[in-house]
C-alpha positions in Angstrom: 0.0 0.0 0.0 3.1 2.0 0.3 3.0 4.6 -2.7 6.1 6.7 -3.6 6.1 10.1 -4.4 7.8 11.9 -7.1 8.8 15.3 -8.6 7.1 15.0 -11.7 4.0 13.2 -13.4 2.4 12.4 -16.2 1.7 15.3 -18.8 4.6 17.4 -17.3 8.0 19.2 -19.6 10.7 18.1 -18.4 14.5 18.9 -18.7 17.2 15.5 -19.4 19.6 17.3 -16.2 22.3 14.1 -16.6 23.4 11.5 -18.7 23.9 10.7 -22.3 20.8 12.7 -23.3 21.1 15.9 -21.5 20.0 19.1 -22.3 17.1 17.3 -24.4 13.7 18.3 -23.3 9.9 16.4 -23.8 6.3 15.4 -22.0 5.9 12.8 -20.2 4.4 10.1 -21.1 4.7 7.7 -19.3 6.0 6.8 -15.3 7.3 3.8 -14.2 7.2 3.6 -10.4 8.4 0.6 -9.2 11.8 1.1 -11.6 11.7 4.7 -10.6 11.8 5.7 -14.5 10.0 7.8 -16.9 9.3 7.9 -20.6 9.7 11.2 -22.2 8.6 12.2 -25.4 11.3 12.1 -27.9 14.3 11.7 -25.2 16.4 8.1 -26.2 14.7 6.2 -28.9 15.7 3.0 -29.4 14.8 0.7 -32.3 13.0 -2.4 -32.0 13.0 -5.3 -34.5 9.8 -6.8 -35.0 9.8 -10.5 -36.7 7.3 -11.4 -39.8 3.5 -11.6 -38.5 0.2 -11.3 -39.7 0.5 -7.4 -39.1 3.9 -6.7 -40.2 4.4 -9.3 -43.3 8.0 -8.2 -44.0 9.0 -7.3 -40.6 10.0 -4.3 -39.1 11.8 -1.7 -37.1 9.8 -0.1 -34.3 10.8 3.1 -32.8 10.1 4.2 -29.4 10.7 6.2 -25.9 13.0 4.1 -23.9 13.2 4.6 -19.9 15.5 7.1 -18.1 15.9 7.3 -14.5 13.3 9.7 -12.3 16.4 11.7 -11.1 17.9 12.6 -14.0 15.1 14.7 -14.8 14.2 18.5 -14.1 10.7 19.8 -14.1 10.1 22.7 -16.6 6.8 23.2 -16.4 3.5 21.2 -14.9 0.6 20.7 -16.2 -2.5 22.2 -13.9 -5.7 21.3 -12.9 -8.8 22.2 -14.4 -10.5 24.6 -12.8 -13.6 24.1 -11.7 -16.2 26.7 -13.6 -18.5 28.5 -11.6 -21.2 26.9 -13.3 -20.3 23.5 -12.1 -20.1 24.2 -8.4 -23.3 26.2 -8.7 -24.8 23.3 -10.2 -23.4 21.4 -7.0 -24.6 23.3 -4.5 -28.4 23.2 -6.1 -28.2 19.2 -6.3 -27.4 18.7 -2.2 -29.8 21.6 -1.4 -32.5 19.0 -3.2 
């Protein structure tokens, strides 16, 4: 039940602050907590080769995000919450009055 807490989430620009990629920027797309990476849009592709199949007769090369470690990363900027409309908690306050 134990949940760990990072710096950065889903959605957010961040900054590559170390490593072979640094000074490279992208989203987030995706975190990996229990390895304690994240995918960033962009930020160390790395090619994967795909045997023959029903969807790829002649095979393939695949291109995609590979991991980098969560503290090798800077936040730049997050992304916020919708804010709730004054229409909506209006609408709220009618229903539990009901």
């Amino acid at each position: 039940m134990n949940r760990t807490k990072f710096h950065v989430k889903k959605g957010d620009n961040v900054e590559v602050i170390s490593g072979n990629f640094r000074g490279s920027s992208g989203k987030i797309l995706q975190v990996l907590p229990k390895k304690q990476r994240v995918l960033i849009e962009g930020v160390r592709i790395i090619k994967k080769h795909l045997r023959k199949s029903q969807d790829n007769p002649s095979g393939k090369i695949a291109e995609r995000e590979g991991p980098i470690h969560i503290s090798n990363v800077r936040l730049i900027e997050k992304t916020e919450k919708k804010e709730k409309t004054v229409k909506e908690t209006k609408a709220k306050k009618e229903k539990a009055k009901a």
